[in-house]
Residue frames relative to the residue before (quaternion, step in Angstrom):
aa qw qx qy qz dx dy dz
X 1.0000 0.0000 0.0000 0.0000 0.00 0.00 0.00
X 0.2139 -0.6917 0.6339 0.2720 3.80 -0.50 1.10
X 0.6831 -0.3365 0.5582 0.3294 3.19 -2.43 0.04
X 0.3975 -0.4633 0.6985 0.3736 3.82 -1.35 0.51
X 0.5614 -0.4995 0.6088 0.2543 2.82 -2.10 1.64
X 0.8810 0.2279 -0.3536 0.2162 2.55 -1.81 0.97
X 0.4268 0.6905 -0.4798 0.3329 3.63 1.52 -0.32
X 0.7744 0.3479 -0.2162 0.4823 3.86 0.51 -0.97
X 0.4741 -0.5764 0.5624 0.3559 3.58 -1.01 0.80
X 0.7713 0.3926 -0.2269 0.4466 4.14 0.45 -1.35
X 0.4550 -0.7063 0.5423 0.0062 3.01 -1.47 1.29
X 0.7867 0.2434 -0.1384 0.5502 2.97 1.59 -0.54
X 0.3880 -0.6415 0.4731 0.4628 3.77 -0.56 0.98
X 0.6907 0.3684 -0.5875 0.2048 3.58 -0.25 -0.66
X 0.4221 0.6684 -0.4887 0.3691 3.70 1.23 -0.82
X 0.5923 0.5486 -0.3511 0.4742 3.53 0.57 -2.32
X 0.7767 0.2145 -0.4476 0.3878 3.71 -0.83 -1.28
X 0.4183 0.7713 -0.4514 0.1620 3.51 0.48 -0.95
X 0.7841 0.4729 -0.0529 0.3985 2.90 0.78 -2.00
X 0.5293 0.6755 -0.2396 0.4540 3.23 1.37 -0.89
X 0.7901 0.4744 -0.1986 0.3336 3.06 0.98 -0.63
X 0.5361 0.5714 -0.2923 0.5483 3.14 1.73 -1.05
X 0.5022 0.7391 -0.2085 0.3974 3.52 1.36 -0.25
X 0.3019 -0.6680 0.5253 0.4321 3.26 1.60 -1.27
X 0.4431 0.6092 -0.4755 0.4543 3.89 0.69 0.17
X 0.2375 -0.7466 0.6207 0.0312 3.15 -0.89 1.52
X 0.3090 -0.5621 0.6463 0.4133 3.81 -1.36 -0.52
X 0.1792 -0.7289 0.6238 0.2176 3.12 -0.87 1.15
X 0.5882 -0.5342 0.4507 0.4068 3.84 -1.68 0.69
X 0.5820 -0.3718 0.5269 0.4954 3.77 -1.84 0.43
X 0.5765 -0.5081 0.6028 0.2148 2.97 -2.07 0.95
X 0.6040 -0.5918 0.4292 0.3175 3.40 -0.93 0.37
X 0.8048 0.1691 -0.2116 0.5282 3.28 -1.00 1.05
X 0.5900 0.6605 -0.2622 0.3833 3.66 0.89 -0.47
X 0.0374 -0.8644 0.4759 0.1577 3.35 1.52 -0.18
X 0.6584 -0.6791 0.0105 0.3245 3.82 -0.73 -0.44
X 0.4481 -0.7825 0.3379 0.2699 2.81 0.16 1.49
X 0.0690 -0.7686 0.6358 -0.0186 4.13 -1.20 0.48
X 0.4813 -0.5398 0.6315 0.2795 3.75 -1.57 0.61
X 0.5615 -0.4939 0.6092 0.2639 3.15 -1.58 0.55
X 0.7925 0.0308 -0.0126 0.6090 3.41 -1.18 1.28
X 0.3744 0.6891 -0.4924 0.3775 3.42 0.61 1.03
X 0.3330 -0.7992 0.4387 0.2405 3.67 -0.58 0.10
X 0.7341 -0.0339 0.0361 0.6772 3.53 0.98 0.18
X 0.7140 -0.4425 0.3643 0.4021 4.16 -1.68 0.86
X 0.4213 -0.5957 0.6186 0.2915 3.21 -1.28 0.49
X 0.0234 -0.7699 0.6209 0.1456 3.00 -1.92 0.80
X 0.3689 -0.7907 0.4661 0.1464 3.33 -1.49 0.02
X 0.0619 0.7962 -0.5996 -0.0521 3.27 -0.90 0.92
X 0.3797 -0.8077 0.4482 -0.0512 2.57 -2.11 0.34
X 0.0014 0.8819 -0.4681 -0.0554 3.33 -0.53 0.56
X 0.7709 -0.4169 0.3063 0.3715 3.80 -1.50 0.36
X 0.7460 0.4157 0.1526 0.4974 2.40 0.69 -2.37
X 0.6771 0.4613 -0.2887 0.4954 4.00 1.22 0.62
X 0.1633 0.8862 -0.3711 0.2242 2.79 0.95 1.26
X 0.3823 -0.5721 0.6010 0.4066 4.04 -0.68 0.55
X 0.8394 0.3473 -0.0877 0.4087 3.28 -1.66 0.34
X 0.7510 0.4143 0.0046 0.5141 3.73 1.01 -0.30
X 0.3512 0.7417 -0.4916 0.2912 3.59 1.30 0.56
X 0.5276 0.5363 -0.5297 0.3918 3.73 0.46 1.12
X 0.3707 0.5879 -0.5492 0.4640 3.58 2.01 0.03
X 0.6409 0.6455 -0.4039 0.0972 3.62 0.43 -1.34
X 0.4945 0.6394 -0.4580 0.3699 3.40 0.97 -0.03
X 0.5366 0.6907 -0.2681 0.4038 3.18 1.30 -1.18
X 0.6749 0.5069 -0.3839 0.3745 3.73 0.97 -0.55
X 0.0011 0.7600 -0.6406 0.1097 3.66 -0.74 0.53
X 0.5641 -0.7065 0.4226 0.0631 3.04 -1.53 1.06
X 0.5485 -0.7684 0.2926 0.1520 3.41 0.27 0.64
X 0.2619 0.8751 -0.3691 0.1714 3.03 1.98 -0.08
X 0.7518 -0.3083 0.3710 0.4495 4.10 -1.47 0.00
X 0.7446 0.4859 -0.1129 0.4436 3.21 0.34 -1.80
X 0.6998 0.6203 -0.1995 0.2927 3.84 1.10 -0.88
X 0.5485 0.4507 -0.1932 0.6773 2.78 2.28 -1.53
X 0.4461 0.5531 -0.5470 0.4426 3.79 0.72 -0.13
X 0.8382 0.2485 -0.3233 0.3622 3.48 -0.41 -1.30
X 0.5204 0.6704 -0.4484 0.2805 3.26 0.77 -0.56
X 0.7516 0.3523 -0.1081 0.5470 3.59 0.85 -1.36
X 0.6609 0.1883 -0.4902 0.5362 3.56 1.13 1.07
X 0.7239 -0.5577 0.2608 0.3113 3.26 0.68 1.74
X 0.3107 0.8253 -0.3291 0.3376 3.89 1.76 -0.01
X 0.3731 -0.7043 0.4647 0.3859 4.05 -0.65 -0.10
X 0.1487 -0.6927 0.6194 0.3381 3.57 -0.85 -0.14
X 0.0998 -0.7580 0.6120 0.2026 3.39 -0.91 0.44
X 0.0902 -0.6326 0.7622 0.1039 3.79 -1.53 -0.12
X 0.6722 -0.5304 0.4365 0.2763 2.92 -1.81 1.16
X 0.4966 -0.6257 0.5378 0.2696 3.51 -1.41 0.52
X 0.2859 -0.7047 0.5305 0.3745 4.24 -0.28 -0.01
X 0.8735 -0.4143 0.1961 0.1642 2.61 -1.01 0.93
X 0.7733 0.4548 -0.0295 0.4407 3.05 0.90 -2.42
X 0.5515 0.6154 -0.1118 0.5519 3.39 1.91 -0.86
X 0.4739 0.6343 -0.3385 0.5085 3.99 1.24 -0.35
């Protein structure tokens, strides 16, 4: 099943995982025994990522998500906060 056009800004998955990462989204490893599992009419194994802060049921972590930008990994490593806007719906 593809994504409705237009939901994702990236045209390209490597862009897509890219982003996922600056995100903090890891790839998590195949589950055991599951070997690799794929969609019909699919073009290659499905993966998964993950995150802390991406939780079902739990959309007050989402603040917690933050770009990865230069300036971000600066403050981090002078012990600094990073902050990210609250959404709106979540105010």
């Amino acid at each position: 099943a593809a994504a409705a056009p237009g939901v994702f800004k990236a045209t390209n998955f490597g862009s897509f995982v890219r982003q996922l990462n600056l995100y903090g989204f890891h790839k998590t490893p195949a589950l055991a025994g599951a070997g690799a599992a794929t969609l019909p009419g699919s073009a290659g194994p499905l993966l998964h990522f993950c995150s802390p802060y991406f939780r079902r049921d739990r959309p007050e972590l989402l603040v917690h998500l933050k770009r990865m930008t230069r300036a971000n990994k600066e403050r981090l490593a002078a012990g600094l906060e990073v902050r990210s806007r609250r959404p709106s719906r979540f105010q």
